[in-house]
C-alpha positions as CSV (number, residue, x, y, z in Angstrom):
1,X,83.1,57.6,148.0
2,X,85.2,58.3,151.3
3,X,88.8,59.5,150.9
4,X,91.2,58.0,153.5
5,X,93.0,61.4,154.9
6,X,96.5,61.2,156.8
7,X,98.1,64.6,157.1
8,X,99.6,67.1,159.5
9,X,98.5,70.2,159.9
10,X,97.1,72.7,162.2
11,X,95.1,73.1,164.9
12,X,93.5,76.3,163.0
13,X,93.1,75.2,160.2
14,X,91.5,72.2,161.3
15,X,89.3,74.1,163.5
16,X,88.5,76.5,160.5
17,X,87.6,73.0,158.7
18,X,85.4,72.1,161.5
19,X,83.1,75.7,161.1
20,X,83.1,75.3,157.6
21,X,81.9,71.8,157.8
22,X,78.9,72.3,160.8
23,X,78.0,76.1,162.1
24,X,79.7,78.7,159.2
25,X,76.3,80.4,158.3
26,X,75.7,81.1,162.0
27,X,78.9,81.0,163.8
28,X,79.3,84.8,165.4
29,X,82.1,86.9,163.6
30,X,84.1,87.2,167.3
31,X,83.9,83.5,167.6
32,X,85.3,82.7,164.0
33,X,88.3,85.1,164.8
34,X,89.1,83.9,168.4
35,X,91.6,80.8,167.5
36,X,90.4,79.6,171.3
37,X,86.9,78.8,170.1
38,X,86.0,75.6,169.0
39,X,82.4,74.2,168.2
40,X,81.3,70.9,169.5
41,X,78.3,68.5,169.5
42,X,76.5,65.6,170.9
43,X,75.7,62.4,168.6
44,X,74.5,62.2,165.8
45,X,78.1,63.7,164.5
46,X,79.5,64.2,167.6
47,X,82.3,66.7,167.6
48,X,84.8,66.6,171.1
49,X,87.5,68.8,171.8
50,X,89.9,67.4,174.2
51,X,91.3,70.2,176.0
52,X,93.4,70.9,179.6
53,X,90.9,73.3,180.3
54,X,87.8,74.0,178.2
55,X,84.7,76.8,179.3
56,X,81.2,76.4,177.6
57,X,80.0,79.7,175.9
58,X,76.8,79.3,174.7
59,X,74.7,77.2,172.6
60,X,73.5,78.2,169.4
61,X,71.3,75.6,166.9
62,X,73.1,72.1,168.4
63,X,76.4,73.8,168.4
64,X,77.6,74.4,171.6
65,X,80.6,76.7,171.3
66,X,83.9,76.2,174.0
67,X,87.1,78.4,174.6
68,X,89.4,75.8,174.7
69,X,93.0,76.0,175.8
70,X,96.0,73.6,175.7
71,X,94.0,71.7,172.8
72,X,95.0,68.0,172.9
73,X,92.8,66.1,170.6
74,X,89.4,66.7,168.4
75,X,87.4,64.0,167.8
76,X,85.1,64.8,164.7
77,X,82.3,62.9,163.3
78,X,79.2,64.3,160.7
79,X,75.9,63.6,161.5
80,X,75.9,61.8,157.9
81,X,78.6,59.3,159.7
82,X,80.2,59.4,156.5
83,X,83.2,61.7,157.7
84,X,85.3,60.1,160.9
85,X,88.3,62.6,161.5
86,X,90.4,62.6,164.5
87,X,92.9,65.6,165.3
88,X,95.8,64.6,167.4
89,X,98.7,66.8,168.9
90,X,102.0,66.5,167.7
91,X,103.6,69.6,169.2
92,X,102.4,72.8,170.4
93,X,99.3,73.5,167.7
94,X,100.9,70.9,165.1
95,X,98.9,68.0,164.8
96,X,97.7,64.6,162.6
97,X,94.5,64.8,161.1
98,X,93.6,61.3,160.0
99,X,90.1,59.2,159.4
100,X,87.9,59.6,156.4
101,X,86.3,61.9,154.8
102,X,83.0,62.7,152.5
103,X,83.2,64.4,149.2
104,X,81.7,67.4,151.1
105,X,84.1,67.4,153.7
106,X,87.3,67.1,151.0
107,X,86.1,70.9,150.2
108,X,86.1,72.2,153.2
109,X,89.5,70.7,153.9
110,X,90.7,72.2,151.0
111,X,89.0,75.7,151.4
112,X,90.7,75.3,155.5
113,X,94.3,74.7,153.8
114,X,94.2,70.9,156.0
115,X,94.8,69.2,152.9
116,X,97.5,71.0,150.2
117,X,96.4,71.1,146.4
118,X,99.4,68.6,146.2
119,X,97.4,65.8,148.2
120,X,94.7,66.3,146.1
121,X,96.7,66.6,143.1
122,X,98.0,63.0,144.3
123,X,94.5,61.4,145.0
124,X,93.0,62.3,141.6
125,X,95.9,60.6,140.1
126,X,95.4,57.5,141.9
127,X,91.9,58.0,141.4
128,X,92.3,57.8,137.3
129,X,94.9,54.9,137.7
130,X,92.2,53.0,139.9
131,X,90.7,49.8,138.0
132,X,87.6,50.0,136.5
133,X,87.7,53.8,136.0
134,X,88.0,54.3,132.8
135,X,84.7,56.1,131.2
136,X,82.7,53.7,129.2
């Protein structure tokens, strides 16, 4: 089941989201802690960061980690397919995170503090209240 997701947040915690989600078992500790760092990938589950000015580091596994500055977009995609996100700028590092999202990927926007305990809160209410989910 995909969860429609419309919030704002971040651009680090959605970039947190993002290691979680594709490269946190292997992700070097200097990269995780640099805010500039993003990781990105080619199809299948392409991951984009749309930057004024971006610099390739290195590629490690099929993650090809960027410093990225003036961040104005991330497009973000699982190799699933079954998680679409897009990150949008707002205003300086605020942004709209919006597009669906997998089970999986609820958790890690959860554990990156993208989505508040109140959204979920809020889904799993609608959830309960949804026809034909009632336990039989």
């Amino acid at each position: 089941m995909l969860v429609e997701i419309d919030v704002k947040t971040t651009l680090e915690k959605f970039r947190r989201f993002m290691i979680l989600n594709t490269c946190y078992s292997f992700i070097p500790k200097g990269y995780f802690k640099d805010p500039s760092i993003f990781p990105e990938r080619e199809p299948p589950g392409r991951i984009h960061v749309e930057a004024l000015s971006k610099l390739s580091l290195e590629v490690i596994r099929e993650i090809r980690f960027v410093k990225a500055y003036e961040v104005l977009g991330i497009i973000y995609n699982s190799k699933s397919g079954n998680t679409n996100l897009i990150w949008r700028q707002v205003k300086g590092t605020i942004g709209r995170a919006s597009g669906k999202a997998s089970p999986n990927s609820i958790v890690n926007l959860i554990e990156a503090e993208v989505l508040p305990k109140s959204y979920v809160k809020k889904f799993l209410k609608e959830l309960e209240t949804r026809p034909g989910s009632e336990e039989t």
